[in-house]
N, CA and C atoms of all chains as a GROMACS GRO file, in nm:
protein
  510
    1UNK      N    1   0.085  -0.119   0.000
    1UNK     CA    2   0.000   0.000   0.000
    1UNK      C    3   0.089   0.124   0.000
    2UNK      N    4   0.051   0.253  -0.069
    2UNK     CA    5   0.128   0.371  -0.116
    2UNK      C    6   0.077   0.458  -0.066
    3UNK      N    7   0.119   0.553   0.043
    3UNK     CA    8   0.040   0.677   0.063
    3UNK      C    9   0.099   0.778   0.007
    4UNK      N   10   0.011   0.860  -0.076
    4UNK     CA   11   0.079   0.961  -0.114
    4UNK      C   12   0.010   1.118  -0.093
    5UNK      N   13   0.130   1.174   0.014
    5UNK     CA   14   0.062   1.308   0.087
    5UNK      C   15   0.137   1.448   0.071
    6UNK      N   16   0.001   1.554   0.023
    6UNK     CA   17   0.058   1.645   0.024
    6UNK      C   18   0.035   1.748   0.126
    7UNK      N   19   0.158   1.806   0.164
    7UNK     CA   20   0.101   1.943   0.284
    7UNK      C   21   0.183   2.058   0.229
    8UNK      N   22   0.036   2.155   0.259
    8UNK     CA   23   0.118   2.225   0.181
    8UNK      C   24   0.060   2.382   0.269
    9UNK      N   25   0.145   2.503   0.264
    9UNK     CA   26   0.110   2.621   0.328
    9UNK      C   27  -0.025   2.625   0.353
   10UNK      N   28  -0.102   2.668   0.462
   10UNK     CA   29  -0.226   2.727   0.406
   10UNK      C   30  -0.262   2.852   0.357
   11UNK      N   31  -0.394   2.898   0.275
   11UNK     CA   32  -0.361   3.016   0.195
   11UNK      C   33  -0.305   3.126   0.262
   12UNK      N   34  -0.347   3.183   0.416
   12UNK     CA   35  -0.322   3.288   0.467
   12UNK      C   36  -0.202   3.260   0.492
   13UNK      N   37  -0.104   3.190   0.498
   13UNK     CA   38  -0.010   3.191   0.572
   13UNK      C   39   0.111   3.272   0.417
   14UNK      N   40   0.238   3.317   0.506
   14UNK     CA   41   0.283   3.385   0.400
   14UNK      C   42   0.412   3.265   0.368
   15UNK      N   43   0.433   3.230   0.234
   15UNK     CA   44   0.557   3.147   0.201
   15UNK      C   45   0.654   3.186   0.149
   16UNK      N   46   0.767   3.241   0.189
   16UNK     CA   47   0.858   3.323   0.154
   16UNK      C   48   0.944   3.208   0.089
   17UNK      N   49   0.927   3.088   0.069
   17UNK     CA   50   1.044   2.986  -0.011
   17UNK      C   51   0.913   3.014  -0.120
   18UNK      N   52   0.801   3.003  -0.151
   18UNK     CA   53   0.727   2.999  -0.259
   18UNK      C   54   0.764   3.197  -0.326
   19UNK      N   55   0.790   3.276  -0.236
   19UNK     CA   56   0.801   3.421  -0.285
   19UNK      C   57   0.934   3.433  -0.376
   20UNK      N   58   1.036   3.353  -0.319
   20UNK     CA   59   1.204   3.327  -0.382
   20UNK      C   60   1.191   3.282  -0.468
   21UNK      N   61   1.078   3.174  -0.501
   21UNK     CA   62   1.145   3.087  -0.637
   21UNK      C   63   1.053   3.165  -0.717
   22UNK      N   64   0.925   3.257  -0.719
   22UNK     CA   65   0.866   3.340  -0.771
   22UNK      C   66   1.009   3.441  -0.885
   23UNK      N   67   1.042   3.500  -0.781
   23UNK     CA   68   1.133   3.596  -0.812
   23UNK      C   69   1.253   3.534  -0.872
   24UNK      N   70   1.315   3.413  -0.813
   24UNK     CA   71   1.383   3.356  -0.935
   24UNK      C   72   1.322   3.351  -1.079
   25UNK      N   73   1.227   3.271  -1.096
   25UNK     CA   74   1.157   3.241  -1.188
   25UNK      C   75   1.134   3.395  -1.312
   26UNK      N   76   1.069   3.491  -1.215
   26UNK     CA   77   1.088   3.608  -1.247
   26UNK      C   78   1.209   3.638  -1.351
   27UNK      N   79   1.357   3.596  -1.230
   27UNK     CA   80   1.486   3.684  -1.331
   27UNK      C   81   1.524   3.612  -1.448
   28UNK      N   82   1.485   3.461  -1.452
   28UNK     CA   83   1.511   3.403  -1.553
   28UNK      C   84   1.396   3.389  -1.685
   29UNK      N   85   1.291   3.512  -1.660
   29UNK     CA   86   1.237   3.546  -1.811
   29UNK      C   87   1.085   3.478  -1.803
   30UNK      N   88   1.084   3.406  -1.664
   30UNK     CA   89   0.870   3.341  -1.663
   30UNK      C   90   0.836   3.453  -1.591
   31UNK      N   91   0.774   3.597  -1.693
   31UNK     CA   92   0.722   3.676  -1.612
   31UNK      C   93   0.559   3.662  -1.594
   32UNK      N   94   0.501   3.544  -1.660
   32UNK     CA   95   0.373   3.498  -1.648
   32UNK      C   96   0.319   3.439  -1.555
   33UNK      N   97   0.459   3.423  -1.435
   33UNK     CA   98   0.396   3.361  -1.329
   33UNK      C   99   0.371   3.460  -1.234
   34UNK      N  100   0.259   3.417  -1.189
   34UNK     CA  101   0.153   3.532  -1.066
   34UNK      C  102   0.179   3.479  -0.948
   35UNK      N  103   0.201   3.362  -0.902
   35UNK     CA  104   0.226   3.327  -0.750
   35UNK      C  105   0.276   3.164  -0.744
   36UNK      N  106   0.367   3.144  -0.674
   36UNK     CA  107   0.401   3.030  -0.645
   36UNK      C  108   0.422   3.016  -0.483
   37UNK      N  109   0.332   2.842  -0.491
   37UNK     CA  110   0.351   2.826  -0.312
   37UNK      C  111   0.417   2.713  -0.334
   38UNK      N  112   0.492   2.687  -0.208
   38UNK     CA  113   0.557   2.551  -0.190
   38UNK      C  114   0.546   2.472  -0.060
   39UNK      N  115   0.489   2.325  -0.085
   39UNK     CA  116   0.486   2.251   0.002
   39UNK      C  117   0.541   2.131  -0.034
   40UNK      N  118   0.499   2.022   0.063
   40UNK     CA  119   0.600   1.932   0.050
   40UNK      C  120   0.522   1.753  -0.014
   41UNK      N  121   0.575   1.696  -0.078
   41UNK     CA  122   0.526   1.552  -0.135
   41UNK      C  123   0.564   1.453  -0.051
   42UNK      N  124   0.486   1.336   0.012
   42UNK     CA  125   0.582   1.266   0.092
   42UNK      C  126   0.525   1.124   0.049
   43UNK      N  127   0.579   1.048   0.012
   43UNK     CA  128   0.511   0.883  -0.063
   43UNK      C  129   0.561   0.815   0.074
   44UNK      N  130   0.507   0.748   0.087
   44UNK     CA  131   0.478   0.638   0.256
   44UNK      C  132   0.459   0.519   0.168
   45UNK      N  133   0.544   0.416   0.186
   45UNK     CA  134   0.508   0.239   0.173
   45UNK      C  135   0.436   0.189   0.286
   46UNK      N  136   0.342   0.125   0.314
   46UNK     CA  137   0.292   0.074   0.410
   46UNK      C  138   0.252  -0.108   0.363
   47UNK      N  139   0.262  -0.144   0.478
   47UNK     CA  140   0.303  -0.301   0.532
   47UNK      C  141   0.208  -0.374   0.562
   48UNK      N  142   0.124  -0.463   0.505
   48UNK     CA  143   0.024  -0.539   0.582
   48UNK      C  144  -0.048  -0.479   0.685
   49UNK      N  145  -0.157  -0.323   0.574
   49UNK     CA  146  -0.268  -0.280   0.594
   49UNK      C  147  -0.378  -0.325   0.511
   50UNK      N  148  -0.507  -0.283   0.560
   50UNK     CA  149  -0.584  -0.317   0.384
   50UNK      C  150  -0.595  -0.183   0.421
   51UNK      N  151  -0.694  -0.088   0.277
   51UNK     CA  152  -0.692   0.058   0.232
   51UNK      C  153  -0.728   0.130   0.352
   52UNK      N  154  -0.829   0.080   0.391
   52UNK     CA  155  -0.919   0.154   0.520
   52UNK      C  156  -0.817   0.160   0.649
   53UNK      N  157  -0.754   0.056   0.689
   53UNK     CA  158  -0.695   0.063   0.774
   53UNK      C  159  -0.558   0.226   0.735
   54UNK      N  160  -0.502   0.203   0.649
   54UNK     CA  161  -0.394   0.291   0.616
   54UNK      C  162  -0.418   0.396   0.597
   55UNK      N  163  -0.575   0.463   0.551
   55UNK     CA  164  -0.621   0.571   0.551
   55UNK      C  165  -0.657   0.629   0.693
   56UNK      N  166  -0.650   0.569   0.767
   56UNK     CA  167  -0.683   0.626   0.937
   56UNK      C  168  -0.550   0.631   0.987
   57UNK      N  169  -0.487   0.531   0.918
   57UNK     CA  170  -0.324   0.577   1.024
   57UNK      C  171  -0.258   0.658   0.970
   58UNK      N  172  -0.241   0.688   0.802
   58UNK     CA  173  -0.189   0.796   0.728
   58UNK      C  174  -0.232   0.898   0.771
   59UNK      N  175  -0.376   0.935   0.822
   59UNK     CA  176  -0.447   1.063   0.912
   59UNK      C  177  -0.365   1.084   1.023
   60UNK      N  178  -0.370   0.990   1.108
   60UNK     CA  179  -0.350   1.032   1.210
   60UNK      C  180  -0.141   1.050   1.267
   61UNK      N  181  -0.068   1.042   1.090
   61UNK     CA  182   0.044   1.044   1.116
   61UNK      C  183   0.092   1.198   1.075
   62UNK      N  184  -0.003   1.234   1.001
   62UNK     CA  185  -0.007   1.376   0.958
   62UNK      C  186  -0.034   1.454   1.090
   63UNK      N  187  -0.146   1.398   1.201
   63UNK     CA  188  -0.155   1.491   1.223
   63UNK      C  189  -0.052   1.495   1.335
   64UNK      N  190  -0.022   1.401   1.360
   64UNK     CA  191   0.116   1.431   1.481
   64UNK      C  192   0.242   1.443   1.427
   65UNK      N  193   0.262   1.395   1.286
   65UNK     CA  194   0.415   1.466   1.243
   65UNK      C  195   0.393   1.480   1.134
   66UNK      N  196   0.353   1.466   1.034
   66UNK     CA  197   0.424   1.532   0.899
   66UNK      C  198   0.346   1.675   0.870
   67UNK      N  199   0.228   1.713   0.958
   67UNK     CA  200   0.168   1.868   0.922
   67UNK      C  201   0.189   1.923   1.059
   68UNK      N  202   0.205   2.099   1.027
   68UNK     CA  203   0.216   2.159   1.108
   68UNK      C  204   0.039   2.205   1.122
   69UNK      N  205  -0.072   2.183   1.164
   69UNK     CA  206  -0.185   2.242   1.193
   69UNK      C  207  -0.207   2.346   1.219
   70UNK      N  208  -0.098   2.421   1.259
   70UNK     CA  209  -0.130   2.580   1.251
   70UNK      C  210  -0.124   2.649   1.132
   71UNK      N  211  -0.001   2.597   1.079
   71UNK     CA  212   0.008   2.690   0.940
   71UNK      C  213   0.022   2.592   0.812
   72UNK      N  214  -0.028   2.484   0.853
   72UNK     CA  215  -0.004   2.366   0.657
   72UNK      C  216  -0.172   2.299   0.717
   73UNK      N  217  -0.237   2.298   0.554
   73UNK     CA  218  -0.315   2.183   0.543
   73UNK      C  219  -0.252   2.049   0.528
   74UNK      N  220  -0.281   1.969   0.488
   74UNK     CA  221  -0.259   1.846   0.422
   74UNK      C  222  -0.360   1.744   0.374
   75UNK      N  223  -0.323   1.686   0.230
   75UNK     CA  224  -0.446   1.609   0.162
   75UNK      C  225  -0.343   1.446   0.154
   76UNK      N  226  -0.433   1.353   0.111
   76UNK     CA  227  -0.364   1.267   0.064
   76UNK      C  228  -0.449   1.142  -0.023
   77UNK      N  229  -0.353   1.071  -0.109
   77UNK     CA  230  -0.438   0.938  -0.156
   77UNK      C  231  -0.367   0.810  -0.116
   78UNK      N  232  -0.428   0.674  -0.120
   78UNK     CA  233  -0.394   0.566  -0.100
   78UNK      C  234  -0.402   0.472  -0.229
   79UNK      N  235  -0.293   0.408  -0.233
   79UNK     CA  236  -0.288   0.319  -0.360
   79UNK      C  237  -0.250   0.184  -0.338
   80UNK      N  238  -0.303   0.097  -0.380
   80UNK     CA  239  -0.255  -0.027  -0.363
   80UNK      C  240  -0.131  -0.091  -0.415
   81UNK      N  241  -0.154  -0.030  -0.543
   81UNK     CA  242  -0.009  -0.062  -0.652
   81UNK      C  243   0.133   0.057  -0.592
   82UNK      N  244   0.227   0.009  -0.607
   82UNK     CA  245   0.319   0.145  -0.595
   82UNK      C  246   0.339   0.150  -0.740
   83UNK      N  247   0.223   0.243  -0.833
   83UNK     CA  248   0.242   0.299  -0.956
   83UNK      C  249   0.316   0.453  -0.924
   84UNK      N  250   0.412   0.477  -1.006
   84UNK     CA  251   0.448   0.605  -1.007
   84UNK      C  252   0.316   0.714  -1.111
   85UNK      N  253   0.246   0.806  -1.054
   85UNK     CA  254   0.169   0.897  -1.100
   85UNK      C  255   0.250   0.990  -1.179
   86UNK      N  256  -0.425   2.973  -1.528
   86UNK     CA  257  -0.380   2.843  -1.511
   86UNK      C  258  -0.300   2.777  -1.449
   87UNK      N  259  -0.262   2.640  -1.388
   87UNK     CA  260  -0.196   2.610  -1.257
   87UNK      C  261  -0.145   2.519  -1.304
   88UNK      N  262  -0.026   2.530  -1.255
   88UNK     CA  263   0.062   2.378  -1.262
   88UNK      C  264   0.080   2.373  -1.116
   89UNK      N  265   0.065   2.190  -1.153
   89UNK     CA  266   0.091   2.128  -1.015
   89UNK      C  267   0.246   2.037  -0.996
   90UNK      N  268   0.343   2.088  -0.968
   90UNK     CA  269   0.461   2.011  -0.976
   90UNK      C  270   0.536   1.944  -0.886
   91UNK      N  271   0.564   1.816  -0.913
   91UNK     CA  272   0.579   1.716  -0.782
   91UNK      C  273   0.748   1.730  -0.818
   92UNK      N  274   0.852   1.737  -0.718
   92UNK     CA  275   0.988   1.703  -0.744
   92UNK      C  276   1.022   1.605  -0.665
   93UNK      N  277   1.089   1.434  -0.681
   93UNK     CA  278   1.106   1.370  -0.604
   93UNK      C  279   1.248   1.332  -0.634
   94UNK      N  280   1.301   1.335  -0.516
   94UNK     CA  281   1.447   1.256  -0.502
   94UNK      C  282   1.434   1.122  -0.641
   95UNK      N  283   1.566   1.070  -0.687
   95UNK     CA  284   1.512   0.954  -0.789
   95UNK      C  285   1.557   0.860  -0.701
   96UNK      N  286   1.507   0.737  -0.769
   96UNK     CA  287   1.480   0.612  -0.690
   96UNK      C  288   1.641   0.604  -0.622
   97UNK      N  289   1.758   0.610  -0.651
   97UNK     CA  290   1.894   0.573  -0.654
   97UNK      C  291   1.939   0.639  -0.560
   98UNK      N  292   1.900   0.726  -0.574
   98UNK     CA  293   1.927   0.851  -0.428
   98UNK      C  294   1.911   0.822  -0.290
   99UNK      N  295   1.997   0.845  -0.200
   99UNK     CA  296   1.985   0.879  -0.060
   99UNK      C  297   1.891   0.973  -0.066
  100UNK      N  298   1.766   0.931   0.052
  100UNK     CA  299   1.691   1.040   0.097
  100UNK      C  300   1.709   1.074   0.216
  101UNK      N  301   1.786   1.106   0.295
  101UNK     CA  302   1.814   1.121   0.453
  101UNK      C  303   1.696   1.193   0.542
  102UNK      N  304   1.637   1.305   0.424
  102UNK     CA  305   1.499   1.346   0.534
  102UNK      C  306   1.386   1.271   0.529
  103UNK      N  307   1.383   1.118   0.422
  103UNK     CA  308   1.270   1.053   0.430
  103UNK      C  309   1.314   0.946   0.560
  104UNK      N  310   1.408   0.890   0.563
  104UNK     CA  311   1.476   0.820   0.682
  104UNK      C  312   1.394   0.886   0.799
  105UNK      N  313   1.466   1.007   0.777
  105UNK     CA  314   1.433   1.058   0.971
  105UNK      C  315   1.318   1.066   1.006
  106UNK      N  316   1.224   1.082   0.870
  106UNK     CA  317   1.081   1.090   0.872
  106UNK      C  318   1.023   0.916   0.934
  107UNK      N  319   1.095   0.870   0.879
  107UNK     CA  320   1.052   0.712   0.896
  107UNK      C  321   1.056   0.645   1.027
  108UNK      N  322   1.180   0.720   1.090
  108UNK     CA  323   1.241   0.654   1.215
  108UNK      C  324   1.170   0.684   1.321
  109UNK      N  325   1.101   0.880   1.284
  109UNK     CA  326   1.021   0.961   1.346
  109UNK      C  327   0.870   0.885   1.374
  110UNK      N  328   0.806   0.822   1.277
  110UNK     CA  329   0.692   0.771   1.242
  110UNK      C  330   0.712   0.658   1.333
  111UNK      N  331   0.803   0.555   1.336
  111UNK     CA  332   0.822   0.413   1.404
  111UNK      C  333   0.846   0.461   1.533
  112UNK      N  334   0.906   0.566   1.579
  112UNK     CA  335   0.906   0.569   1.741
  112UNK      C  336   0.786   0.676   1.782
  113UNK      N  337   0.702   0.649   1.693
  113UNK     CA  338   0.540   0.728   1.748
  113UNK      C  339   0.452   0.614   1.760
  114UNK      N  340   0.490   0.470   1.696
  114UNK     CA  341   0.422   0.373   1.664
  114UNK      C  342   0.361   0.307   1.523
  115UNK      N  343   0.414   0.380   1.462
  115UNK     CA  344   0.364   0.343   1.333
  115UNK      C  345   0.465   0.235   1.266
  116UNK      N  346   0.478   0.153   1.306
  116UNK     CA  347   0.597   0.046   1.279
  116UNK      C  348   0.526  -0.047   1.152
  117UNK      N  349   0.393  -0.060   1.111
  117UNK     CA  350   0.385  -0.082   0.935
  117UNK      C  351   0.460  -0.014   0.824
  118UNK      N  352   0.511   0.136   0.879
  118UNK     CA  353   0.583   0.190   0.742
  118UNK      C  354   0.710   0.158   0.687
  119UNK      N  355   0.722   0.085   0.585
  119UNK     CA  356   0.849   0.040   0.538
  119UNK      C  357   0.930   0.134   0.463
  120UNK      N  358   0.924   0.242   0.408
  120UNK     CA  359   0.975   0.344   0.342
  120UNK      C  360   0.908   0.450   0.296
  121UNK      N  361   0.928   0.574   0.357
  121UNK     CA  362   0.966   0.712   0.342
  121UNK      C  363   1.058   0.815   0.207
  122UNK      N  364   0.965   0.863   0.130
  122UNK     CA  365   1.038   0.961   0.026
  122UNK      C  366   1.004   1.068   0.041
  123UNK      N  367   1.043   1.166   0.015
  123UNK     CA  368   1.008   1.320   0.039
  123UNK      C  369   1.059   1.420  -0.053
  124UNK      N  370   0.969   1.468  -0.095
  124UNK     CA  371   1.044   1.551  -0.230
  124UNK      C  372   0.923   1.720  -0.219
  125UNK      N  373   0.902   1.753  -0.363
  125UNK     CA  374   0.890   1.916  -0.313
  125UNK      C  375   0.717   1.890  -0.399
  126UNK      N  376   0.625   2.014  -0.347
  126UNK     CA  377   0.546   2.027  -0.363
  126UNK      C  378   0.509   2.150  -0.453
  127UNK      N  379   0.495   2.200  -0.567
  127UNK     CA  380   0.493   2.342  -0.622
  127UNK      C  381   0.419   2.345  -0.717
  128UNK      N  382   0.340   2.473  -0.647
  128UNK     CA  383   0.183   2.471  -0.745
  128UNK      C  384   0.226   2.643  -0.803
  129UNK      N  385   0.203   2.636  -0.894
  129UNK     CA  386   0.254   2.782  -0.995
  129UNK      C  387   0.130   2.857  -1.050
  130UNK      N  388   0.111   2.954  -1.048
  130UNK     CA  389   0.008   3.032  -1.135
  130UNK      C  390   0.079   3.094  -1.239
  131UNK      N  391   0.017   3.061  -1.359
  131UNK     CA  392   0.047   3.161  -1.455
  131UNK      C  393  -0.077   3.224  -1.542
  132UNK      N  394   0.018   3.320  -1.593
  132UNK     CA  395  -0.149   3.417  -1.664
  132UNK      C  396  -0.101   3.421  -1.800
  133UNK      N  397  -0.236   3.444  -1.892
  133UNK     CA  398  -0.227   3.497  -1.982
  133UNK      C  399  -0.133   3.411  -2.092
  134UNK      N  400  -0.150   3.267  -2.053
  134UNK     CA  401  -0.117   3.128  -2.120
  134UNK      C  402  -0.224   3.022  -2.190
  135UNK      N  403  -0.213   3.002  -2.292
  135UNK     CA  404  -0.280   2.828  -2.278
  135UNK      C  405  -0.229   2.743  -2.296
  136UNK      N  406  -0.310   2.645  -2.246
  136UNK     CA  407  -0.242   2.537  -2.174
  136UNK      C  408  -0.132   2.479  -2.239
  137UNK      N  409  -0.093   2.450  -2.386
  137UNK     CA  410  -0.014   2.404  -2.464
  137UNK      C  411   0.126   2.448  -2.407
  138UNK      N  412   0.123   2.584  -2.435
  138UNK     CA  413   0.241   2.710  -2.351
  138UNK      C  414   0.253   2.676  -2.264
  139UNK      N  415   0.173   2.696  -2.166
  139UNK     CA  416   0.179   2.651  -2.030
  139UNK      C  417   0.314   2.536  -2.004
  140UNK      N  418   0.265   2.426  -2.059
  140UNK     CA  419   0.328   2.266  -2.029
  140UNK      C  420   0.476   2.335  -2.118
  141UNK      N  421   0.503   2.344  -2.202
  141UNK     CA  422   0.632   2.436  -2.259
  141UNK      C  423   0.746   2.473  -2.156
  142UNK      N  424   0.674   2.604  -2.084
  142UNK     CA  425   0.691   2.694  -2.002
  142UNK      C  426   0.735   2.616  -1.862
  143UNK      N  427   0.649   2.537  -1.777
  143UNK     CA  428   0.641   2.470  -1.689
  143UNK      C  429   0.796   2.348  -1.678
  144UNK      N  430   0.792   2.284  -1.821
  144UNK     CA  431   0.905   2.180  -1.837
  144UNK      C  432   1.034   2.302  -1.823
  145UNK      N  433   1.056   2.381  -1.903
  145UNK     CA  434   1.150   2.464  -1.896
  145UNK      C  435   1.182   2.506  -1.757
  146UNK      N  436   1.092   2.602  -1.690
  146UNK     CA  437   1.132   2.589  -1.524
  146UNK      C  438   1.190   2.497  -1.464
  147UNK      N  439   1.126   2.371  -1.475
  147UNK     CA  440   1.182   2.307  -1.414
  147UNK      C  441   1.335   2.229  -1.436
  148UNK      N  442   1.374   2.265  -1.564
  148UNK     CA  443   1.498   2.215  -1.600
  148UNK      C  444   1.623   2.337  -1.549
  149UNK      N  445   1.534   2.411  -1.525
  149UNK     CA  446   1.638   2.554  -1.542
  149UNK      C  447   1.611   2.584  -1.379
  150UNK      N  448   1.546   2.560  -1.311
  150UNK     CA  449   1.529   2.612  -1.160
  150UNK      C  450   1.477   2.501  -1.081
  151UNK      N  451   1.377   2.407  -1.095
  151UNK     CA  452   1.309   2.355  -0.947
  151UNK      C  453   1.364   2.221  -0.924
  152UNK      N  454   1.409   2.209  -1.044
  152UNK     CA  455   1.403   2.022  -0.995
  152UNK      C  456   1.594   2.061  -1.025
  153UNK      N  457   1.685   1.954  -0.957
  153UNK     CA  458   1.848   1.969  -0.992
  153UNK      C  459   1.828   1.825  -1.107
  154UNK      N  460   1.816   1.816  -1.169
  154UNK     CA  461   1.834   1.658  -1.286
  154UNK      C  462   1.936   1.588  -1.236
  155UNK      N  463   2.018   1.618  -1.185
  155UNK     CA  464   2.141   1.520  -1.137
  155UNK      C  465   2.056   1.406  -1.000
  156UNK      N  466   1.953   1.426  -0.923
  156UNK     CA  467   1.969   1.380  -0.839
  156UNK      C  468   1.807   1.373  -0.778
  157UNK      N  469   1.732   1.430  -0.914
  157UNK     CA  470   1.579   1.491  -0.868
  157UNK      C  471   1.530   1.407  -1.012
  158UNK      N  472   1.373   1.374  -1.016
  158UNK     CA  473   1.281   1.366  -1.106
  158UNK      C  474   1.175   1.481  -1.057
  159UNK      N  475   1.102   1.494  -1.181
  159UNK     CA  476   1.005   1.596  -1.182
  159UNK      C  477   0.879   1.543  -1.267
  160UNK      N  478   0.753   1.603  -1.207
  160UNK     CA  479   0.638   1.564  -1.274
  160UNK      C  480   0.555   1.667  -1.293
  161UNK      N  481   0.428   1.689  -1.404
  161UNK     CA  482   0.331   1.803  -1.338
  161UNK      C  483   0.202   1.755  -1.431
  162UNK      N  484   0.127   1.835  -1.356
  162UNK     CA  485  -0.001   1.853  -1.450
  162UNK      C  486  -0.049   2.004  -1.464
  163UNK      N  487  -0.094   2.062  -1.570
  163UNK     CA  488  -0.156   2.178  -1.581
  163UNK      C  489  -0.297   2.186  -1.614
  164UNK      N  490  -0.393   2.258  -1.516
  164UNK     CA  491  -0.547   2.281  -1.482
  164UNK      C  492  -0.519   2.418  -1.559
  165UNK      N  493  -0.673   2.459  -1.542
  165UNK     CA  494  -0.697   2.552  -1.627
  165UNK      C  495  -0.755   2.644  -1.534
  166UNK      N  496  -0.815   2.496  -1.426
  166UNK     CA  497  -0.915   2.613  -1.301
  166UNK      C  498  -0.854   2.605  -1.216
  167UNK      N  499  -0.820   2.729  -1.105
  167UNK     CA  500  -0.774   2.722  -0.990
  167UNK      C  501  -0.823   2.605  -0.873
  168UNK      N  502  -0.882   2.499  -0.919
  168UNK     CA  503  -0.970   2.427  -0.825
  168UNK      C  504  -0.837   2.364  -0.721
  169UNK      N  505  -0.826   2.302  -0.633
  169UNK     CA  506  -0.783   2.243  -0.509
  169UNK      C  507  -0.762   2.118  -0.537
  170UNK      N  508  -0.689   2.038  -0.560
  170UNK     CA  509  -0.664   1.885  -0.586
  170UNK      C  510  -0.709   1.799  -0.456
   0.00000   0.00000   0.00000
């Protein structure tokens, strides 16, 4: 089983690594870009779960370590196959 | 229009912050997870593109700024609507 999770700023919060690569992006000639945020991708292998089970513990691993709840959401999916998307 | 761009360590690579993530996870209890990857999350707005351009534009960034090719893969998709994945 594959979890694959994203957390990422929430909108109010301000992302000054998403403001840098803006402004990079900027000096190297993409002046079409209007805003960039950055968060983070994290793929999890998991071990003799079935889906349901791994979707409650993938929850509840976010919420004690891989998201900050004050300032990141986080979404995620579960896959059975480890297909690369 | 939005690109959604995943950057992940490649398979061959040391990931040392997916490790610590892993080790982090097993001494919380989560001892089903067999492996940890962690790579970057970057959602881009651009204006005054379609989508064809867009995907153009998007590959180019990323060869030239987000992803390092020596040691990174990169993926994306480009929406048209600001919607929320």
């Amino acid at each position: 089983m594959i979890a694959r999770v994203l957390v990422t700023p929430k909108p109010v919060v301000n992302d000054p690594q998403g403001l840098t690569v803006k402004q990079g992006l900027a000096s190297l000639g993409f002046r079409e870009v209007t805003d960039v945020r950055i968060g983070k991708y994290i793929e999890i292998n998991l071990e003799g779960t079935t889906e349901h089970e791994a979707r409650q513990r993938v929850e509840e691993m976010c919420r004690q370590l891989l998201a900050n709840h004050v300032i990141e959401d986080f979404r995620f999916e579960i896959e059975r196959e480890h297909s690369r998307r």
